[in-house]
Each structure stands twice: as C-alpha cells, then as structure tokens.
N, C-alpha and C positions, 0 to 999 in steps of 0.2 A: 676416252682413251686415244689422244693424239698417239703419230706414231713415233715421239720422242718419250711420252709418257708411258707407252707399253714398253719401250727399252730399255727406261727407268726401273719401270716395274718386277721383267724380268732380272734384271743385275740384280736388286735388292732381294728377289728370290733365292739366287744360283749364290747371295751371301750368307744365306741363314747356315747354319750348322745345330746341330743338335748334341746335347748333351747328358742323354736319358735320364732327363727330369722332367717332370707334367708340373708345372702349376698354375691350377684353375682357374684359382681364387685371383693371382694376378693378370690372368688374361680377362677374365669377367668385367674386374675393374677398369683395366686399360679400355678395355670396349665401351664402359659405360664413361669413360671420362672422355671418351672418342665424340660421341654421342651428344654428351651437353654440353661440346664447344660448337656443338653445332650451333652457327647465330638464328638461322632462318629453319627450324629443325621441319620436317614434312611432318604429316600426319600419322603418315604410318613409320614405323620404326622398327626394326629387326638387328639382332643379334645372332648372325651364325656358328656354334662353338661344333669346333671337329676336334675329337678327342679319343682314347680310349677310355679315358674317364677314370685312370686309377693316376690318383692324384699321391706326388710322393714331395711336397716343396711346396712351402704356406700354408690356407689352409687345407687339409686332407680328410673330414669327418667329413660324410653325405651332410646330416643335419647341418654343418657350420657351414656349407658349398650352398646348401639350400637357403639357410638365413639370409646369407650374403647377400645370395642374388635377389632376396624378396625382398630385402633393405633396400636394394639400391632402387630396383624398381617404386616402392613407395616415393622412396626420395624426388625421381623423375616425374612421375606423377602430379606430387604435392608442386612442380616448378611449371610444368607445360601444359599439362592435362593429356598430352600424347600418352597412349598405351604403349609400353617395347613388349614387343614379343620377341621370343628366345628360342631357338630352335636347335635341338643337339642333333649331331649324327655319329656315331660309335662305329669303330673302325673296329675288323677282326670279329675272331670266336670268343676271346676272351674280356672283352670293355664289358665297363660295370653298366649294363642297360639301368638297372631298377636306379640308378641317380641320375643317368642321363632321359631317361623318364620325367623324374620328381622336378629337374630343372625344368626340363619342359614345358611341364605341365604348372609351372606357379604363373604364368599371366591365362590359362585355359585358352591361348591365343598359338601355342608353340605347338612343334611334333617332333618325335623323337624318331631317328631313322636309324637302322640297322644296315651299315655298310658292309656286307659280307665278303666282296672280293673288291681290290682296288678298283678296276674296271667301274665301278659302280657308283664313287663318287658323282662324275657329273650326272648322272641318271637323279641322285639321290638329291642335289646341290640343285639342278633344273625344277625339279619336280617343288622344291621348298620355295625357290623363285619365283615361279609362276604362281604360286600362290601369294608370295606378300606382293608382287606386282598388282597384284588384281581386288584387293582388299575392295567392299562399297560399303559396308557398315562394322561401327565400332562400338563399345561400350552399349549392348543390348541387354535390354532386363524385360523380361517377360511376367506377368504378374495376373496369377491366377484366380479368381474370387469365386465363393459358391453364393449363392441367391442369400439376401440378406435375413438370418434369423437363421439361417439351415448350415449344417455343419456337414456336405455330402461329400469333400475330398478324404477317399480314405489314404491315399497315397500319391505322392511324384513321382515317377519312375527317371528320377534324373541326378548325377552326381551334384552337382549343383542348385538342386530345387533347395531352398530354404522356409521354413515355417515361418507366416508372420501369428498376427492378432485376428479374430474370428474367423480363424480356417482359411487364410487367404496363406497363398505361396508365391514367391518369386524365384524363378530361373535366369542365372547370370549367363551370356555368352559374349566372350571378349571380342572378336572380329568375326566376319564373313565374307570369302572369298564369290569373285561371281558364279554361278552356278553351282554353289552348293546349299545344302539343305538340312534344316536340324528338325528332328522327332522327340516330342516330349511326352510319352504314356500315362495317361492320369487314371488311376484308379476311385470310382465315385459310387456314391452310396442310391441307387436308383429311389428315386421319390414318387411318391403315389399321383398317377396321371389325374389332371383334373376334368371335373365335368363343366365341359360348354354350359354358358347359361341360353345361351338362342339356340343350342341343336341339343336338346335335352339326352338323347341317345349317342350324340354322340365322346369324345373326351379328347383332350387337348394336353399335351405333352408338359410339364412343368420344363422351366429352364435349372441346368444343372450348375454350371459354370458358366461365370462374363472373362475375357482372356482380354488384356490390351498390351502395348507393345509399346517398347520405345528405345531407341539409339540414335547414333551418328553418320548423319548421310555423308561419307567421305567424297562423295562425288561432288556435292552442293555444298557441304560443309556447314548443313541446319543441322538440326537438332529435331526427328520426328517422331509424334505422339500420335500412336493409333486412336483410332475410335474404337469402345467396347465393343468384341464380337461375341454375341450368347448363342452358345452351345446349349442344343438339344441332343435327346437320347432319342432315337426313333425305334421304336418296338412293335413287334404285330401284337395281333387283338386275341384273345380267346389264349389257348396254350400251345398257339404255333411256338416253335425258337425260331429263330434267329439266325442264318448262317456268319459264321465269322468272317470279319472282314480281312481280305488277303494282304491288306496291304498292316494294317493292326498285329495278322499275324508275323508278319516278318521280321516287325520291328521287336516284338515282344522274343522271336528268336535269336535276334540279335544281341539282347540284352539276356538272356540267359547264356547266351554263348560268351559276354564278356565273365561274367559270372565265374563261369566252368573253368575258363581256362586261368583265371585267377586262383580258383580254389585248389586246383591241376597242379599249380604250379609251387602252391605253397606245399601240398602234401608228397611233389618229386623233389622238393629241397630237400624235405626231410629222410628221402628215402623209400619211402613209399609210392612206388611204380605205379604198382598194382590199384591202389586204390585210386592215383591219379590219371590212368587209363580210364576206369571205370567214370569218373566224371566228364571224359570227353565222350565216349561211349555211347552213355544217359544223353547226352544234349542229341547224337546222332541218331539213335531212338526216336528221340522226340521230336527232331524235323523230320525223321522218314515217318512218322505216321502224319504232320501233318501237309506233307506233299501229297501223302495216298487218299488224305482227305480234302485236297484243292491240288488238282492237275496245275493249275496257274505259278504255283509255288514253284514247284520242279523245274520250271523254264526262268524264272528269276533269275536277275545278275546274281543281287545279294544274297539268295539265300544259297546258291550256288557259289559265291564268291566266301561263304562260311562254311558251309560246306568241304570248299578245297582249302581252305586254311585250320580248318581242327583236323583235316585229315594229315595236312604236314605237321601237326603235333601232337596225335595219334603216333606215328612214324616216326619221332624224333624221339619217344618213350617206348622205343620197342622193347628196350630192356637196360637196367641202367645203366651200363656202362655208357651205351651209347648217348643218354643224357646227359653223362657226365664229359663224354668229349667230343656233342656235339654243340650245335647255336640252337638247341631247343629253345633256353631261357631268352635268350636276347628274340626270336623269333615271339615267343608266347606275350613281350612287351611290347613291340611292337603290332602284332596283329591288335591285340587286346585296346591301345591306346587307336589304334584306327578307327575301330568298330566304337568305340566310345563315343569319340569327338566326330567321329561320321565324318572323317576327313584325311585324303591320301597321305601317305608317308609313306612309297613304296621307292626302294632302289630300284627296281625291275621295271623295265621299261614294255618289256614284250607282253607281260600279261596283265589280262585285263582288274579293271580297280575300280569298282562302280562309284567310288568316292574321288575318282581323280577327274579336276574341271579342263576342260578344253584349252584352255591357259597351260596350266600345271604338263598337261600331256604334250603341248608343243614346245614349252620348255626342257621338259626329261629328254626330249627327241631330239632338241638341237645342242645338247651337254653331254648327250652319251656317246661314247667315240661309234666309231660305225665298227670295230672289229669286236664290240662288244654285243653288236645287237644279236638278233637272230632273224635269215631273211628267208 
C-alpha cells in the first residue's frame, strides 16, 4: 500500500453508498472470481465476508448460501488444489449466526466471529489475520487402525472422524495455524494383556491402536507421511484403578460442554428456558466435581475458560425475555464453534483465550483501536 494506493483506496471507500440490500450470494461469487484471476494464487487462500447475514437480493435460503459457497469451493479445488478458507464475522444483536456458522464451517478451515459492538471489528478482523498469516499445515488426515483382526475402536470423539473398512477411522483437519493444537478422544475396547514368554510372571500390554498422519507442509511445500505410532493402554496390576488423566479429563469437558450448549440452545428456541438452564447447570455440576476431584483442573486456562463462557450463557437465559433480546444465540455459536475447532474466534482482545496463538494475539492488539482496549 503505496501512499498513492492508500489514497486510491480510501476515495473508493468514502464512494460506496448503501442501499439496504445484503446480497450474499453475489459478494461470495465476486470474491471467488477475485480469487481464480489470481495467476500466481499462494497456497493459502481466505475469504473474509462481514455481514449481518440476513440476505434480502439473489440468493436468500441458508441452504442455497451454503450450496453456493461449497460449489464454488469444490470448483477451486478441482483447478489448484489450494484450500479457500472462509471466514464470516456477524455484526449486531440481531445477524443470522447459525448461517454465518454453516458458512464457515464448510472448508472446517474457517471461524465465525460475533462482532457485538463496532469498536470490535478490528479486534475480530486482527485476530482472523493473524491466523491465516500463520498457516504451516494444510489438507491433514489423521487415520486410526486397531491391531489387525481386533475390532477395539468403540468410538471417535470427533465431528469429523469417519468410519472406514475393519474398524479403521480417519479424521479430516483442513489447516493449522502455528501454535495450535487438535484433540482427538478415542474410545477403545480394552484387550486382555498378554503373558511374556521370557518373564513367565510377568504380562505385557497388547497394542490398541496404530495412528499415522499426513498433510501439507506449507512451509516446504512437501507433502508428509508420518511413521505408525502404536498406542498402548498402561494399567496397574491386581485391582488397583487408575487415576484419570487431567489433561483426558478436560478435553472430555470440553466436548460435553459443546454438547450442552447446543442442546441449550435448541430447547431456548423453542422456548423452554427452564430446561435449557438445567443442561448448562448439569455440565457445571459436572466440572465442579471434577475440579474437587483434581485440584489441577481448577487452575486450568481451559477448563476455566468453559467455565466463564457457560456461565455467560447461564446469564444470558436468566429468563426469557432476556434471551429473546439479548446476543445469547449468536454468543452460544460462537463459543460453541471455538471450543470445537480448538481455535480463537474472539472479538475481545483483553480477555484471555487459551486457543488464541501468539500471531493471532498480536494481530487483535495492533487492529483494535486503543480507546477500545481496557488499560
């Protein structure tokens, strides 16, 4: 941005006028025809749409907004092999979160952000930057196997896990930014430890699961394939248990907490407060017994960082009027979409967000005006 090209820039801003019409469908397109004139396109590729998302000119159906955009992306695909990721941010109390969601979420590479007061924009705009600036791996597929002959995966604990052929699963993740990190909970059918044949007394752990890896190193720009890693189960001997691991448990409250506040959310549409309190409730329950049962918990970012996010949607269901005109729902989408993808989408710059990378956070900090911050 020469400083002929910034003055260019702002006049073609200070030209626009509005004419209270949203349409979507034709800004989606413009962007993606923006896109494949690219001659030399990078590797990484993003699409910013800032909208309130109530579409009234072209097309206007969630589903035919969601088609569109998954059309086009295949299309780009089938031409470059570059991934576009898409990222919405919803301005106001009133933008349709659950479609600027659904966009989001079709390359599983995007995040939806809740812009609640203008001030927030660049917070929200920084924080999205710093993340595709920082992109090192693309197109990863994670691919599960239990021991050959043995059927011992009972479960994926992952939006994305897909069943293959003899009990084997693969988990897709579109990009990753640097310094973050994805949890995948596998639920496995414990197999009977075998006996040593040189230490006759003693017994030797069967292996559960082989895990191997593979994506795009955007840094190198190869293509790498892990080596199998086989997972054991380590168990004591006789009928000791086992204490649970703190960090197993957190993630497994993480995943009930998205759970809850979906299940919350559908039963406060419908009107039912009462019982959509009572699922936030149950989850808070269920971390306060297990902080009382690992002091370690309690001092956690993230289970503290769930913690104060069901308790602002506890608060936001105090009673329904107040649901009805506050930003519970648009709030409930994006908490909910964080904790999933394990990855910041916060317009908030001052509090903390155990998902936002070192990138992400100094980008929020040089976008968000300073009479915004808090000092």
């Amino acid at each position: 941005m020469s400083e002929e090209n910034k003055t260019k820039a702002i006049e073609t801003i200070n030209d626009l006028t509005t004419r209270g019409r949203t349409n979507i469908s034709l800004g989606i397109f413009q962007a993606f025809q923006e896109i494949k004139s690219i001659v030399k396109p990078h590797t990484v590729q993003s699409i910013f749409l800032l909208t309130d998302g109530v579409a009234n000119e072209g097309i206007c159906s969630d589903d035919g907004l969601v088609e569109l955009s998954s059309n086009y992306l295949k299309m780009k695909r089938s031409n470059t092999n570059h991934p576009i990721t898409l990222h919405t941010f919803g301005y106001g109390q009133d933008h349709r979160s659950e479609l600027l969601g659904k966009l989001a979420s079709i390359t599983k590479g995007g995040s939806y952000y809740f812009v609640e007061e203008d001030s927030a924009v660049g917070t929200a705009f920084g924080d999205a930057l710093g993340g595709v600036l920082s992109v090192l791996a693309q197109g990863i597929n994670l691919t599960i196997r239990p021991p050959s002959g043995e059927n011992t995966i009972l479960k994926v604990h992952h939006d994305q896990a897909i069943p293959r052929e003899n009990g084997t699963y693969t988990v897709h993740f579109n990009d990753m930014y640097a310094e973050e990190t994805r949890d995948v909970l596998i639920e496995v059918q414990l197999m009977k430890p075998l006996r040593d044949e040189h230490h006759a007394m003693e017994l030797t752990e069967p292996k559960h699961i082989d895990v191997t890896l593979t994506y795009i190193d955007t840094v190198k720009k190869v293509q790498v394939d892990s080596d199998p890693v086989e997972c054991f189960i380590e168990r004591p001997m006789g009928s000791e248990v086992s204490d649970p691991d703190p960090y197993v448990t957190k993630q497994w409250l993480r995943l009930c907490a998205v759970k809850e506040m979906k299940a919350a959310q559908s039963l406060a549409k419908l009107g039912n407060i009462s019982a959509a309190r009572s699922k936030i409730e149950s989850w808070e329950y269920l971390v306060e017994k297990e902080c009382n049962n690992n002091k370690e918990l309690r001092k956690d970012g993230l289970t503290n960082q769930l913690k104060r996010d069901m308790g602002k949607i506890l608060h936001g269901m105090c009673s329904p009027k107040a649901f009805e005109d506050g930003s519970t729902v648009m709030m409930m989408d994006n908490f909910s979409n964080q904790h999933l993808g394990q990855r910041s989408s916060s317009s908030v710059v001052d509090i903390p967000n155990v998902y936002r990378s070192k990138r992400k956070a100094e980008m929020a900090v040089l976008l968000t005006p300073k009479s915004a911050r808090t000092v």
